[in-house]
N, C-alpha and C positions, 0 to 999 in steps of 0.2 A: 293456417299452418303454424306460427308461431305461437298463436295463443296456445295447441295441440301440444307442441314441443315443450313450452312453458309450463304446462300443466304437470307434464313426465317430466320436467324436470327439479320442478317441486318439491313431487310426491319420490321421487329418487332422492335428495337429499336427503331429507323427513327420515326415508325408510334407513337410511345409514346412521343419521345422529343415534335416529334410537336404539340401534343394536350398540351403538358406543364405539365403533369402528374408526379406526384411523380414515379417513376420505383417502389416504395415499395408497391404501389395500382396498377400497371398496369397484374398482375397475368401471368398466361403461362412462355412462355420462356421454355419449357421442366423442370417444378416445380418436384424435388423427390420424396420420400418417402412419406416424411415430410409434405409435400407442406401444407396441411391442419394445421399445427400450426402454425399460424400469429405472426409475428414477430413484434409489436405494434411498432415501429418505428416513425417519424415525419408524423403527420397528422393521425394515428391512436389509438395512446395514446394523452390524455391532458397533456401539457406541464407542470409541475411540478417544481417548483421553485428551486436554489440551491442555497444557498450563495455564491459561483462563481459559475458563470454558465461554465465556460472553463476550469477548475480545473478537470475536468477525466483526469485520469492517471496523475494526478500530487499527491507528499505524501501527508498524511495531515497532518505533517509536513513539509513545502518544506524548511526548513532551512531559515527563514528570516532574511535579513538580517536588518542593522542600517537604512539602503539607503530602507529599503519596498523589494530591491530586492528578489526575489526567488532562494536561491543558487541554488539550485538541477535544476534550468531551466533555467539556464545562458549558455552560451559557454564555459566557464571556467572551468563547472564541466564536462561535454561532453568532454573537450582537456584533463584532466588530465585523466577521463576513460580512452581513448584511449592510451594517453601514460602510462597507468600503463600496458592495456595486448596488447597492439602491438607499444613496444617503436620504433622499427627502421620500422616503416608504412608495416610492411611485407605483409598487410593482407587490404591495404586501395582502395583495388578494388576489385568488385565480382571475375574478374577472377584470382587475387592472391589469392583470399581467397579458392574456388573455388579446387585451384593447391595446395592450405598447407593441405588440408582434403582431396585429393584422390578424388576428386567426376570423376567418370564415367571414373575410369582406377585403376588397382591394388587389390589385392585383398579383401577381405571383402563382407559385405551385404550392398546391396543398393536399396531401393523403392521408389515409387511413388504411391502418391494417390492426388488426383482431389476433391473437397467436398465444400459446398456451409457454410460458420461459421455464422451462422445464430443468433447463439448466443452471440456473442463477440464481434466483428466489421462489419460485414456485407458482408466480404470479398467474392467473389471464390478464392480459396484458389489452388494452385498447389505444393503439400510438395515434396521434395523431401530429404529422411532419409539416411545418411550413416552412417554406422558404421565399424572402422578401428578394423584391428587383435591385436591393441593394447591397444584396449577398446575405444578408442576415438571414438566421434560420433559427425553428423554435421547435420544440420537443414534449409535446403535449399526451404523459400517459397514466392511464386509470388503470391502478390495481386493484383487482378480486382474489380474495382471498378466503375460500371455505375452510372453517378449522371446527374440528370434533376433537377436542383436546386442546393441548395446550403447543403440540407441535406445529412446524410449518415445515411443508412438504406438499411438492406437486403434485396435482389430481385431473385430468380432464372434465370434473369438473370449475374448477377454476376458471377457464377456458369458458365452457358452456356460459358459465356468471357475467363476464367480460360481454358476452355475445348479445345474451337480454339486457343487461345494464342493470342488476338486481342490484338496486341499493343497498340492501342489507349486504352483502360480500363487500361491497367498495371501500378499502382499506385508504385510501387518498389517493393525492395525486402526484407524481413525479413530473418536473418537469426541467427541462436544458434549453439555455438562450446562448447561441453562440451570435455575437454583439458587441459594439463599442462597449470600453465604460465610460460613468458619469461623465469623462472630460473628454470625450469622443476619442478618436486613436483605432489601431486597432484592434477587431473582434478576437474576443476570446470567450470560453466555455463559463456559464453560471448555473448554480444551480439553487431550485427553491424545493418546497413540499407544501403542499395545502391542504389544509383537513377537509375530510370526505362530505363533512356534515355544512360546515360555516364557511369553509375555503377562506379561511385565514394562513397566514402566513406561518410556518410553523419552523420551530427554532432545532427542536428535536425529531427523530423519527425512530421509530420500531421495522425494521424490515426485514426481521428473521424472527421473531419470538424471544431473541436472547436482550431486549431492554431496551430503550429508550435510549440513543444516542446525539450527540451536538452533530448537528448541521453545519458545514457540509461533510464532514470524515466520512460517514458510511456512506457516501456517492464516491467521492473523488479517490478514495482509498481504490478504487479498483476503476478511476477514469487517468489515472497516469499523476494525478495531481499531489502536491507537494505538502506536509504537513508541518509546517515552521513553526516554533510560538512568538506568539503575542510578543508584542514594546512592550513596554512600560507605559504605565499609563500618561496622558502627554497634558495638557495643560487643562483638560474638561475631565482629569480624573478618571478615563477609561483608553484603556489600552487600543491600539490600532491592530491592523489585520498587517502580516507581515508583506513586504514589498519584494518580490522574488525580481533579482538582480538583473537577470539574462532572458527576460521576458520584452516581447519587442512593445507589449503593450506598453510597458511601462506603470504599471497601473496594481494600486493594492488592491488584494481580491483574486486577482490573475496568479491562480494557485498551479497552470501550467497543466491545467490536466485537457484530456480529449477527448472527442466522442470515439465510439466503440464503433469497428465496423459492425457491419447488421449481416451477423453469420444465421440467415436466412434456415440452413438444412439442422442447423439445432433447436430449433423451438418446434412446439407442437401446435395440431392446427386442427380443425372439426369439418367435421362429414355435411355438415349445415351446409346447404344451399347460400354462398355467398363468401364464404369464411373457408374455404378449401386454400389451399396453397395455390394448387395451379389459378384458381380463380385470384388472387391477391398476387403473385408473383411480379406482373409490373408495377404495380405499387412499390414492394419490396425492394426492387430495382432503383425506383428513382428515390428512396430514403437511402442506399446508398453512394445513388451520386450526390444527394445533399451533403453527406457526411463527407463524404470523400471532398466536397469544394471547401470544408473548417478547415483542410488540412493542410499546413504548408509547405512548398514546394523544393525540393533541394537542388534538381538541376532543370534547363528548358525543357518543355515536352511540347509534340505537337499533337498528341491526344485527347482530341475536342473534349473529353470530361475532367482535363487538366487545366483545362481557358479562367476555370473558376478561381484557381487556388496563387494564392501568393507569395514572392518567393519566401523562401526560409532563410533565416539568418543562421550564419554558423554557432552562434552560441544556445539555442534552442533544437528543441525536439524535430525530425527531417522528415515527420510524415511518416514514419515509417509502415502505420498500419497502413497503409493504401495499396502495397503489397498483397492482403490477405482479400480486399476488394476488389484487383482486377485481374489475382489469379483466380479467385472463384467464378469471374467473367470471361474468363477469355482470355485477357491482355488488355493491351491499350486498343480502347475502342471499346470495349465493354461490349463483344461481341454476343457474347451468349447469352441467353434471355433470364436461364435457372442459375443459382447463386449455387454451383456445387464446388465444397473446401478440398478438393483432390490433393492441392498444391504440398510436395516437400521442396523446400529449398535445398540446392545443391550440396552446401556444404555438409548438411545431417545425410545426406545421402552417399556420399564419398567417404563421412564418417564412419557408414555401416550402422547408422543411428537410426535407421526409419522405423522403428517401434517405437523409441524413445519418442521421438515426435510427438506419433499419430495415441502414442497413450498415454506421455505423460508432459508434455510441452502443452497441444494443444487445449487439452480439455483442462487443465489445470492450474498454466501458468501463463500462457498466450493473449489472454484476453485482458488481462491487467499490464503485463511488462511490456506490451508492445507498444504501449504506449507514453511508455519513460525512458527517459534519455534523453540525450543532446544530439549535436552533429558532431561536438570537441568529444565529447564521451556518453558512447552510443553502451555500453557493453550491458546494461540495464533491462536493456531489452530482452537478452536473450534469445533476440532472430536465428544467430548461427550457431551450429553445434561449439566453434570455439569459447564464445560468451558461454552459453550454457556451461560446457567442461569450467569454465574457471571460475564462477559460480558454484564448486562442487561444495566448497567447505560451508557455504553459507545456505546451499539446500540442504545438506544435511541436520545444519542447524534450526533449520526453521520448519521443515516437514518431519524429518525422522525423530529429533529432539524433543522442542520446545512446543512443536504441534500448531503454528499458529500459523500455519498457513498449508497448504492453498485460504485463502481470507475469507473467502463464503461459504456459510453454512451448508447448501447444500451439494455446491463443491466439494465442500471436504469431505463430506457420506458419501457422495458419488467416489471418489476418489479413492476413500477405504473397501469401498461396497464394491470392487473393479480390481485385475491385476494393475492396475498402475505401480500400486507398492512396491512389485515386484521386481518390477520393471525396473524401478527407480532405483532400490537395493541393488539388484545386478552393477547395473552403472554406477554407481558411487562403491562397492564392491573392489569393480575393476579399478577406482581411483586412491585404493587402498584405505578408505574409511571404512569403521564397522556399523554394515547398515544392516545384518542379518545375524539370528540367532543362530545357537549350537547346532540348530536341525536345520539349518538351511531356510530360515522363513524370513521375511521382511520384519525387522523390529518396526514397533510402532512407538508414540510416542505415550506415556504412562510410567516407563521406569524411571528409578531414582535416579538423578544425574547431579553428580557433585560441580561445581562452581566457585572456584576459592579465586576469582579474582584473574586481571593479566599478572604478570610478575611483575616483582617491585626492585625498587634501588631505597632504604631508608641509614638512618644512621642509628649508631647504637643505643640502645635504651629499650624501650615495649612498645611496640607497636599492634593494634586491632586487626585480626586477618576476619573478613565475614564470607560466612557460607549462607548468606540472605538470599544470594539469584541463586541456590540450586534450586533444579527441578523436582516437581514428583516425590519430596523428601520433607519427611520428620523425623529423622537423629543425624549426625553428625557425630564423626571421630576422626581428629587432626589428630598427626604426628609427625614427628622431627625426623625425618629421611636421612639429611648429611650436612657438616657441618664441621666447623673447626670443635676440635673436642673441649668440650665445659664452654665453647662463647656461649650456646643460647637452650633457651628452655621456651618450654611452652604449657601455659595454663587454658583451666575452662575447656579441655578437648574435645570433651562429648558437647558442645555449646554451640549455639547457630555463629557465636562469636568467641573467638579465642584471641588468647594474649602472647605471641613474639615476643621474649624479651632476647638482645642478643649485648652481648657484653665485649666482643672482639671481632674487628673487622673480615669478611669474608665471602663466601660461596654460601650459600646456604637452601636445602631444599625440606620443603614443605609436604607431606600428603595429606590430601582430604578423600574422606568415603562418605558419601550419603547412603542415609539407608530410608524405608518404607516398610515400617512394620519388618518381618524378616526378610525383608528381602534387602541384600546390598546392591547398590551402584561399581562401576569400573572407578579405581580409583584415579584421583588427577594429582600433580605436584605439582607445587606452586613454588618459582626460583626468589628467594629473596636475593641481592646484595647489600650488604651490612657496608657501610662507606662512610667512616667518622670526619670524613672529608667534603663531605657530601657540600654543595655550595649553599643551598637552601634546603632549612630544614621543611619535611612536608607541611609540618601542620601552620608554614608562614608564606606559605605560597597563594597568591594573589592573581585576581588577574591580568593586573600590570604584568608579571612575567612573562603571561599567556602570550598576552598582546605582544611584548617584545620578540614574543620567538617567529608567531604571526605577519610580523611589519619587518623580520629582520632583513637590512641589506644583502645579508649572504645564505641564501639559501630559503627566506621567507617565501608563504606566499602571497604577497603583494607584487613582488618584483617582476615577476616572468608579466603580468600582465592576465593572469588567469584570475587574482582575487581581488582587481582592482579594476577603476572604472576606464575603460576602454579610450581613447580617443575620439571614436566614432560620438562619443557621449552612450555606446549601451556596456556592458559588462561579458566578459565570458563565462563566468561563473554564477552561480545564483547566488551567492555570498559572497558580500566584499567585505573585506577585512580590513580594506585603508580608510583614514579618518575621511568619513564626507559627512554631510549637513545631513543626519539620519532622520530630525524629525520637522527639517521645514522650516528652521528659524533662523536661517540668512547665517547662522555660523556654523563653522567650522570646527569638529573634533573638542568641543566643548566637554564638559561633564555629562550632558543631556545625551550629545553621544556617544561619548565613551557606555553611557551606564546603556544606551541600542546597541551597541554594538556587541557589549557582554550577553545582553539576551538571545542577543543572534549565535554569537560562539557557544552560548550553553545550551542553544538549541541543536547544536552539533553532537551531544554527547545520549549516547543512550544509557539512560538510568535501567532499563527491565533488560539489558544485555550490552555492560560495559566493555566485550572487547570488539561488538559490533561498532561503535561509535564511530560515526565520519570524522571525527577529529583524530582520530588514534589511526581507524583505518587510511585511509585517503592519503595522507602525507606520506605513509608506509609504503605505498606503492600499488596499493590494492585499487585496482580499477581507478587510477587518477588519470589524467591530462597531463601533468609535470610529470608522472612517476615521483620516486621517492628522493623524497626532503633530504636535506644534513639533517643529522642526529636525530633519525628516524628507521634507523635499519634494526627490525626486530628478530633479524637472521641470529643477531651476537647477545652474548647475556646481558641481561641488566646491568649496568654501573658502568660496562664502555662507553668511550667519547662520541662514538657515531649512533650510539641510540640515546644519547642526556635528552634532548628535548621529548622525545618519546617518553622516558621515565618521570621527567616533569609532570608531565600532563597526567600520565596516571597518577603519580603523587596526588594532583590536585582534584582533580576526580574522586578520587578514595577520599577525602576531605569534605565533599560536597560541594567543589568545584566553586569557592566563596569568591565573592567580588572583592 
């Protein structure tokens, strides 16, 4: 019967290359369940603009550097991953890796399930789950990928590929160890990729067609995990992997991210004899009590699939996906045998939110955010409609704008290919942002959007305003809105960069328009304060000041006990900001770490969208733990007393944030 199937199945590929067909339009192939939800993929969704269009699964953040480089997608942040959780290469081949997790010998559970990710990358998928007698557990899966063209988008058959094991489709392999590191402690989530052909260890991967990215980003980006840069490089002349503060591991490498529950009723599955759902369903089941035991615990349970899991510490993430596993169950107890996602949580419900959910939480943004966050500050996640609601101004910015997110590719087709937009406009609509055109439609992202900066406090003389992060634009024209009369001019208008010069103290407003060929953008103004009083001028600001405002007694954050190391000996924070021994060498706030400590704070600052920056935002009062710092209230204009540290920092920022 196989070899029969194999045969049609072949001669069905063969017959598709050759008409030149997308595989995502050629249907059959022994299609699932599912088969009837269309995957809008290339060529059946309209193509919808990003500001990078190769930028899936990369942060948005990527750590930029001086050079434009993108740390977090360089070899250098890939070499120091690895050497933080496999320094003596123990694990730099599938079948080392393979032999350190027990797969298919010794004792424990171990499954297999076959499933078409119809949702995510487009993969057939063949997982294979272990789980060791000593909690440990390993995540073993082979992606098939048919491509006719240069697109990727899901097919059944993909699926079909996965089921015979067609070499030719086997794009590699993915795999997750959740496990001590090197210095034992404990397990957190790693991850590798091994080529299909050699199963060597590989530093980069391609998992959408849009290019070759550093390992680990295109995993961890959407497993909850953290994307810091790099030390400096330390006495062997190569940079460390950053040490995330509020991790119970303890341990570089422990990038804090999680396994994904296994939302079973979204993947696609084949009519084959063995490979059905109902036939695999307890399989499915016990991959996610494996998952469910990585997770850790926030308060007692006496629900025997809770015996596994340990507790949580309050400065770390609370589990929170475990929610989405045993309401697809039943509850506690894990009563029902089918994995179906019914669940609204009450809050979106009382909201009057239950579309929002079910069309655009869920599918879009669910699967990555639920698995960020702390217990001190959970609001990341976007579990409850109120997180969601105060997240409005930054989904705006990131789906309706900038385009760079929902983060996978074929997410983001599904997403455009779907009312989701719609959906999404409505509500942020009601939150008084404009997310819809003149007619009433959802804007997408593609239009010009002008970017002239946060506002400024500088002193008199000529200052640079750059329109370098607008979106979607090639012209610019600044102009002088309001001002004291004759203080200030402004040259180079129509310029990506113009010149402020301002002669007399004051208020002073700026606009910019981007434009795209004929079409203009909404204009933006940008507030200067002109302040010959000013205490430091921008362009001598250092990080020494940084630091000082960082470490201050009154009002820093070191003090409360949030950016500093705990008593317990862990951290609340993932970043500390008070002097400790950063790179290991018995002293204390040296120069070695003053200059860790600068990479860590500049790793706070977003260069591809400066008013996003956790350094600017966080203290402000936006989604913190403390709430808002002294002289950080950006309620009041620029050059007040209660927003000076604020204006600091973006002075130094606009400067290139120098050491």
């Amino acid at each position: 019967m196989l070899n029969v199937f194999r045969t049609r199945f072949y001669w069905f590929i063969s017959a598709c290359m050759f008409a030149g067909l997308f595989l995502a339009g050629c249907g059959g192939g022994g299609g699932g369940s599912s088969a009837t939800d269309t995957v809008p993929g290339p060529g059946l969704a309209a193509p919808v603009a990003t500001s990078e269009p190769n930028a899936f699964l990369l942060f948005p953040n990527p750590q930029l550097q001086a050079d434009g480089a993108k740390q977090t997608d360089t070899r250098a942040y890939a070499d120091a991953y690895y050497a933080a959780i496999d320094p003596t290469n123990a694990k730099d081949t599938l079948a080392k890796w393979k032999a350190a997790n027990n797969f298919d010998s010794g004792a424990g559970t171990q499954v297999s399930v076959v499933f078409g990710d119809k949702r995510d990358l487009g993969y057939g998928r063949r997982m294979t789950v272990r789980q060791n007698p000593d909690g440990t557990s390993a995540y073993l899966v082979e992606n098939y990928l048919i491509q006719a063209g240069a697109a990727y988008a899901y097919s059944p058959l993909n699926l079909e590929a996965a089921i015979v094991r067609d070499q030719r489709w086997l794009l590699g392999y993915n795999t997750i160890e959740f496990s001590p590191g090197p210095n034992s402690g404990v397990s957190f989530a790693k991850f590798y990729n091994f080529n299909a052909k050699t199963g060597l260890r590989e530093t980069t991967v391609d998992l959408d067609g849009r290019g070759e990215k550093a390992m680990p980003g295109p995993c961890i980006t959407c497993h909850g995990g953290r994307g810091d840069a790099l030390t400096p490089p330390d006495a062997t002349g190569k940079p460390r992997f950053n040490l995330v503060s509020n991790g119970p591991s303890n341990t570089r490498g422990d990038v804090r991210a999680q396994l994904h529950p296994f939302e079973a009723d979204a993947f696609d599955y084949s009519k084959t004899a063995g490979y059905s759902r109902a036939e695999q369903e307890a399989a499915l089941k016990t991959i996610n009590k494996i998952v469910l035991c990585s997770y850790p615990l926030p308060a007692p349970s006496a629900a025997p699939e809770d015996a596994c899991r340990r507790p949580a510490q309050a400065g770390e993430w609370q589990g929170t996906a475990s929610t989405v596993i045993k309401a697809a169950y039943g509850g506690d107890g894990l009563p029902n045998a089918v994995f179906a996602d019914n669940f609204v949580p009450p809050s979106w419900e009382v909201a009057g939110q239950t579309t929002l959910y079910k069309n655009v939480y869920t599918p879009a943004c669910r699967t990555c955010h639920l698995l960020r966050g702390t217990g001190l500050q959970s609001d990341i996640d976007l579990s409850t409609f109120d997180k969601f609601d105060a997240y409005a101004d930054r989904t705006k910015a990131h789906i309706v704008d900038r385009g760079n997110m929902p983060l996978a590719k074929i997410v983001y087709d599904t997403f455009y290919g779907s009312s989701s937009p719609e959906t999404l406009a409505t509500f942020l609509q009601d939150r008084g942002y404009v997310a819809k055109d003149s007619a009433g439609r959802a804007l997408k992202p593609g239009r010009p959007l002008a970017d002239a900066g946060p506002d400024r406090v500088v002193r008199p003389g000529a200052t640079v305003l750059s329109a370098s992060k607008s979106l979607f634009a090639n012209g610019y024209q600044w102009s002088l809105v309001s001002g004291p009369a004759g203080g200030g001019v402004l040259s180079n208008a129509t310029a990506v960069e113009a010149t402020f010069t301002a002669s007399l103290d004051g208020a002073y407003v700026v606009q910019l328009i981007a434009t795209n060929g004929s079409t203009s953008g909404s204009p933006v103004q940008l507030r200067i304060a002109v302040d010959s009083q000013l205490a430091v001028a921008p362009a001598n600001i250092r990080f020494a000041d940084i630091k000082t405002i960082l470490q201050s007694a009154s009002g820093g954050c070191t003090n409360a006990g949030c950016h500093a190391i705990a008593s317990t000996g862990g951290a609340a924070a993932p970043v500390v900001f008070a002097n400790i021994d950063r790179n290991g060498d018995g002293s204390v706030g040296d120069a070695i770490d003053d200059a860790w400590l600068y990479a860590e704070v500049r790793s706070r600052i977003n260069f591809t969208d400066v008013v996003a920056s956790p350094l600017l935002r966080k203290p402000s009062g936006n989604h913190h733990n403390g709430a808002q710092r002294p002289g950080f209230n950006t309620s009041v204009a620029p050059g007040q007393p209660n927003r000076a540290s604020y204006d600091l920092l973006v002075n130094w920022i606009a400067n290139g944030a120098p050491q």
